[in-house]
C-alpha angles and dihedrals in degrees: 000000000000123000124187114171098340101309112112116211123198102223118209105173090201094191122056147134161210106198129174094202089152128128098261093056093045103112085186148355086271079063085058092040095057103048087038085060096050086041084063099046085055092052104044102037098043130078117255093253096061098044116129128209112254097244094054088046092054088061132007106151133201106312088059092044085060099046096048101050109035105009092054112000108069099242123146095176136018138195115204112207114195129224114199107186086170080168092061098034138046092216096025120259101260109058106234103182093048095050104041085046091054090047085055099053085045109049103160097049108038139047121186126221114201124204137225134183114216093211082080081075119192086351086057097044083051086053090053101057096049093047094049092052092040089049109025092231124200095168137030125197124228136209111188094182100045109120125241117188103298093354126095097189148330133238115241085232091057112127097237087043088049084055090052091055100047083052091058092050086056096051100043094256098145107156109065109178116196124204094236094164153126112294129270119198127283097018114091119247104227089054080077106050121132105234097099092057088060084062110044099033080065097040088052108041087170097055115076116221114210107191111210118225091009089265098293122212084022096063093138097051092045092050094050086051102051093041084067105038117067088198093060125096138183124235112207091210103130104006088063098070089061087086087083108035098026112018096167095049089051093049082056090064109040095048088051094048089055089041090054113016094037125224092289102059103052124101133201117218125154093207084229134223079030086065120357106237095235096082094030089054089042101051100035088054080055102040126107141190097258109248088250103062097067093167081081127066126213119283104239121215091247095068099041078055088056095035089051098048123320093081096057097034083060090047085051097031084234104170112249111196120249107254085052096053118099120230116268085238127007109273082023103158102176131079108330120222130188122271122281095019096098092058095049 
């Protein structure tokens, strides 16, 4: 739990990770180049003060994980969402057995979101179905530019894709978050356009689509969709770190994804180990619309308290004590829920 001036915030990061991107793991250069590119975002989207040294970010494991999320970071409650890339690494990039271990041993703090490409066809449907029994899954992780053999992505409207999600259905798999987000080298930008999610968010009305990195640089489409799509939701992972670089252009976001989106489908992630979550909680519970953009209203305490939690821990009926839950209407003075129950 976070408190800032008497005000107590229950923190879900719904977007972390334990990667292996070190030399020894890289199957190939496309393995360097896509560490190097998140080395970059770090560097050029954290404060000074929070850098890491390449060699430690290749690699952290499990204890930092720890330390960083829940010791020092404010987190009550963590998803992890997992990145295969079994063309770039010899083990994949994200580490499934050590973080789903490490959900295992926690919990109470941490769920864990596998992830599947349909272009494994019957075998990966197979997959699926082991690997939602064996981790009780509630939410997968795509990654529609990810390569696979002679392929450089996949659309979510696929038919193969359309037969993964109606096995999800089938499964109980109802939060399906989808990387929609800026590039990273060597994957190619316009295998991670939104359109698809236009397509399938109004074909599975019982699956929620939770669209990483709110579709940047695709702000305005994603917006337009989701507008229009009540199962569609924004994750902040990416567009978050602007506060400090770029603090106009982040209020920019944020203010058109109120404006559009509305308070109760927007979703807080610090995309760790890209940005540890301590110094992205802390500045966004102190951050304004600046007084010159007047388009934009105030953000009130009571949506930086559903943007940083109580929105995801209602998507993953994660239980939010009493005293950090919001009213159900304002002067409410019966049972309190978390934000965004009422509504499902």
């Amino acid at each position: 739990m976070y408190e800032k001036d008497g005000e107590k915030y229950f923190i879900v990061d719904g977007h972390v990770h334990i990667w292996d991107a070190r030399e020894s793991n890289q199957k190939n250069v496309h393995g360097k180049q896509f560490i190097d590119c998140f080395y970059d975002y770090h560097k050029n989207l954290s404060p000074e003060e929070v850098l890491w040294d390449y060699d430690t970010y290749t690699y952290y494991g499990a204890e930092r994980f720890m330390k960083d999320i829940f010791q020092e970071g404010h987190v009550d409650h963590a998803i992890f969402q997992a990145t295969l890339l079994s063309e770039f690494y010899k083990t994949g990039f994200g580490q499934t057995e050590e973080a789903f271990g490490l959900t295992r041993q926690h919990p109470d703090k941490l769920t864990y979101n596998h992830a599947y490409d349909p272009r494994n066809g019957e075998a990966g449907l197979e997959q699926l179905r082991r690997d939602a029994e064996r981790m009780n899954l509630k939410g997968v992780k795509l990654y529609t530019a990810e390569w696979h053999g002679d392929s450089r992505g996949y659309k979510l409207d696929d038919p193969w894709s359309r037969r993964y999600l109606e096995e999800c259905l089938a499964l109980g798999i109802k939060n399906i978050h989808v990387h929609k987000g800026p590039t990273i080298r060597p994957l190619d930008r316009d295998a991670f356009d939104v359109a698809d999610v236009d397509k399938v968010a109004t074909d599975y009305l019982d699956l929620n689509f939770i669209v990483e990195h709110v579709g940047l640089p695709r702000l305005e489409d994603f917006c337009w969709i989701a507008t229009q799509e009540s199962n569609v939701y924004g994750g902040l992972a990416v567009a978050i770190p602007f506060m400090h670089t770029r603090p106009r252009y982040f209020a920019q976001i944020i203010g058109e994804l109120l404006y559009w989106l509305g308070e109760d489908k927007i979703l807080f992630g610090s995309d760790y180990a890209l940005w540890t979550p301590k110094w992205l909680i802390e500045r966004f519970v102190d951050f304004q619309i600046p007084e010159d953009m007047p388009e934009y209203p105030a953000i009130t305490t009571a949506q930086k308290k559903k943007i940083l939690g109580l929105n995801a821990a209602a998507l993953y009926d994660i239980d939010v004590p009493q005293e950090l839950r919001l009213p159900t209407k304002a002067g409410d003075t019966g049972e309190e829920v978390a934000a965004g129950a009422v509504a499902r």
